[in-house]
N, C-alpha and C positions, 0 to 999 in steps of 0.2 A: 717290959724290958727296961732296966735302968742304967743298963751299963754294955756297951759292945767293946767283944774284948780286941786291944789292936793286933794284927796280922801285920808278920813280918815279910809275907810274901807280896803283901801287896803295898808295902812300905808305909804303912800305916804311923803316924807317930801324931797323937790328939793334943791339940792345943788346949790347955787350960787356962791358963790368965787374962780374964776377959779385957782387960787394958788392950795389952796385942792387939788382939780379933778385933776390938774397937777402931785403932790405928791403922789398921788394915784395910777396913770397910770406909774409913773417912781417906783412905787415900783414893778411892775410883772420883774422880770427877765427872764423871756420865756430862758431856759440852754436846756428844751432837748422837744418842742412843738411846732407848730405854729399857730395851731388854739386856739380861744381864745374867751371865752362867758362870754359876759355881761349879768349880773340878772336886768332886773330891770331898763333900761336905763331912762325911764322917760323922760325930756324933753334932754336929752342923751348930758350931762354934763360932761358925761364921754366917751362918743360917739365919742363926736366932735376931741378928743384927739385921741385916740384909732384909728380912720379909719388913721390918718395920717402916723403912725407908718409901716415903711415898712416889720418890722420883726416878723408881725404876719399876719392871716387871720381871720377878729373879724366875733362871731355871735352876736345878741344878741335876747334876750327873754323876750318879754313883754305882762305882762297879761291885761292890761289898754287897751282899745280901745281906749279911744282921744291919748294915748300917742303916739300908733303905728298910727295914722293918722297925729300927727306931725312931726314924725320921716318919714316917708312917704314925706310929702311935705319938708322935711328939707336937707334927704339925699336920692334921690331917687335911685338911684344909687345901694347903701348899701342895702336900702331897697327892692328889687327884689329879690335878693337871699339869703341875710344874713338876715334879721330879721323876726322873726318867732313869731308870734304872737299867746301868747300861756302860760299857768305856768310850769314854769318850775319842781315844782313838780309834775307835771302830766307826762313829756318828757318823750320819751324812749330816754334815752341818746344813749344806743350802735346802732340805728337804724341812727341817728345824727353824730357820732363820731367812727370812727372805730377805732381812732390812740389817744393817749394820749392830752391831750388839758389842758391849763388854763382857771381860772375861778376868773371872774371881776367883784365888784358891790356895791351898793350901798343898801345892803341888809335891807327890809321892818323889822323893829325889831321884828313884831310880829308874823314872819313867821322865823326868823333865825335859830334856831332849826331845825327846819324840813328843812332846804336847806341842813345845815349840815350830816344831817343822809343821805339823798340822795348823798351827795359828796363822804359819806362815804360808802354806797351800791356800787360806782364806783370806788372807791380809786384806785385803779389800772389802771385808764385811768386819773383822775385828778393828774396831777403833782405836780400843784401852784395854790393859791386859794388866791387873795389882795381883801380883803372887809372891806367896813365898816361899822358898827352895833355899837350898843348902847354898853356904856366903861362898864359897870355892866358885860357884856357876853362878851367882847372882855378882859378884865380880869380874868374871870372866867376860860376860856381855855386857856389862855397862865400858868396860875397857876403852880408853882410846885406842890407836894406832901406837908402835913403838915397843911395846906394853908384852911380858911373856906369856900372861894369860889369855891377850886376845887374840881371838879365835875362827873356825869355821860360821860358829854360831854368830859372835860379836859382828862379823863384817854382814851374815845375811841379815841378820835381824835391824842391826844401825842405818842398812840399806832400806830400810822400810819404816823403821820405828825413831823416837827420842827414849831416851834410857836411861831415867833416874834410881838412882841409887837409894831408896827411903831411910831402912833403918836394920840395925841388926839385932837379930833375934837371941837368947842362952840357950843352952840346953836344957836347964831344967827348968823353962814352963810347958814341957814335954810330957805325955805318958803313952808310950815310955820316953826316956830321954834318948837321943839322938848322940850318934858319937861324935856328931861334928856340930858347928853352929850356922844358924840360918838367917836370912836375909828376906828383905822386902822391898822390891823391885817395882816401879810404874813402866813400862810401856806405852805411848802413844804415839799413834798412827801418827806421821808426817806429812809431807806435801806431796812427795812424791807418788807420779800416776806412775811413768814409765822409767825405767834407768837410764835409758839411753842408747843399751843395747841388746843383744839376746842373752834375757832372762835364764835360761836355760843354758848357756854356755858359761854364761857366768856364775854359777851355780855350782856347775862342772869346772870351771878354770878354780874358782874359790878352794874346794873342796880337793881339788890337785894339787894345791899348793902346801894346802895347809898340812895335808898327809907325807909331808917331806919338807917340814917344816925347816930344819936344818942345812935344806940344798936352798939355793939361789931359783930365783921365777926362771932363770935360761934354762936348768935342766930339770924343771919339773912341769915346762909346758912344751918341751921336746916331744914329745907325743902328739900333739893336737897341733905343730905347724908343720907345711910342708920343706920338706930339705931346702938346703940356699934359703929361707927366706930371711928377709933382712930384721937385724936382732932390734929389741926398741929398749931408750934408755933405760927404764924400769925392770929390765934380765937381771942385772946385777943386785939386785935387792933380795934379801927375803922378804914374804908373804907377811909375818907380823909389822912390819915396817909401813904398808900400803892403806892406804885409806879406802873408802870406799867408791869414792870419786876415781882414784886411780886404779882399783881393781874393774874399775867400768872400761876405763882408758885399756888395761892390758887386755879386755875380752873384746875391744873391738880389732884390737890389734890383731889376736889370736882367729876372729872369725875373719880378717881378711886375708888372713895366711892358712887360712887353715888346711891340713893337708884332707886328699880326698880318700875318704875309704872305701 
């Protein structure tokens, strides 16, 4: 097989310019991991770099069947034990991974999100996260606070991760080319063990806010206090305004008020 042809359904668009893919691969700084999974390798672009590297142990994860049968005949080697053919939104990661790992890729845009929430169900075993997706979402989460683009994403992900911006990608080192243009993002794990308060309400308060992003935090956490309770400075703002510090600050607000269901 010499050639796998891209599918649009699974948002396939194959990087050719080995420069990129190089840039790419020299952005993982692997400080405290060795194992290391590719999203997505495709006709594995990022692959062919990657296995040479003696200071990691690469997996990688591909949902495409022609792609896992080029990759197959390309590195067969790699392909017995490290490549697992499969979505990696499906994976049990902790079943895969017992010890903390990086994660590499050339991320389908219309699936990025949801890879993200998954990185972030693990955060504590993903260290470093170098991907590339579409510049719209790889701005979007590097965003400060203030900012129109920042997001649901921006505040959970900046709550756990640092969030460099690397570089940006054209459309035409594409095949096919891409209607928008692409970005190259690092991720790495910060300090943070715990937030400070419940995880899980704060997740929910984030994600209620952001969904009414136009109302004020008073009446988009009207739901989750109970009546009379007493408002806290932070009502009067919108959600893109908040940091993440203070979106901790408003969910413990909200779990001491909260109403009972």
């Amino acid at each position: 097989m010499n050639y796998v042809r891209p599918k649009k359904n699974l948002g396939q668009h194959f990087l050719t310019d080995l420069g990129i893919a190089q840039a790419i691969v020299n952005g993982l700084k692997v400080a405290s991991y060795r194992k290391v999974l590719e999203i997505g390798p495709g006709m594995g672009v990022l692959t062919d770099i990657l296995i040479k590297r003696d200071d990691i142990e690469l997996f990688a994860a591909e949902v495409d069947g022609e792609s896992v049968e080029y990759l197959t005949a390309k590195h067969p080697e790699f392909a017995k034990e490290h490549l697992i053919f499969g979505d990696f939104l499906k994976m049990k990661i902790g079943e895969l991974f017992a010890e903390k790992f990086g994660v590499i890729g050339n991320f389908p845009y219309n699936i990025s999100s949801q890879i993200f929430f998954k990185i972030l169900d693990h955060k504590d075993q993903v260290d470093e996260v170098v991907c590339m997706l579409q510049k719209e979402v790889a701005e979007r989460l590097a965003e400060p606070p203030g900012t129109k683009t920042y997001g649901i994403l921006s505040v959970l992900l900046q709550a756990y991760y640092d969030i460099e911006y690397l570089f940006t990608v054209h459309e035409h080192v594409f095949n096919p080319p891409p209607k928008v243009k692409s970005a190259v993002i690092r991720l790495t794990r910060n300090s943070v063990v715990k937030l400070g308060c419940d995880e899980k309400l704060f997740k929910q308060v984030v994600k209620a806010t952001f969904n009414h992003r136009r109302k004020t935090i008073r009446n988009t956490v009207k739901p989750f206090v109970a009546s009379g309770s007493p408002e806290h400075p932070l009502y009067s703002e919108r959600p893109e305004q908040l940091s993440v510090a203070q979106f901790v600050e408003l969910t413990n607000h909200v779990g001491k008020y909260l109403a009972q269901g």
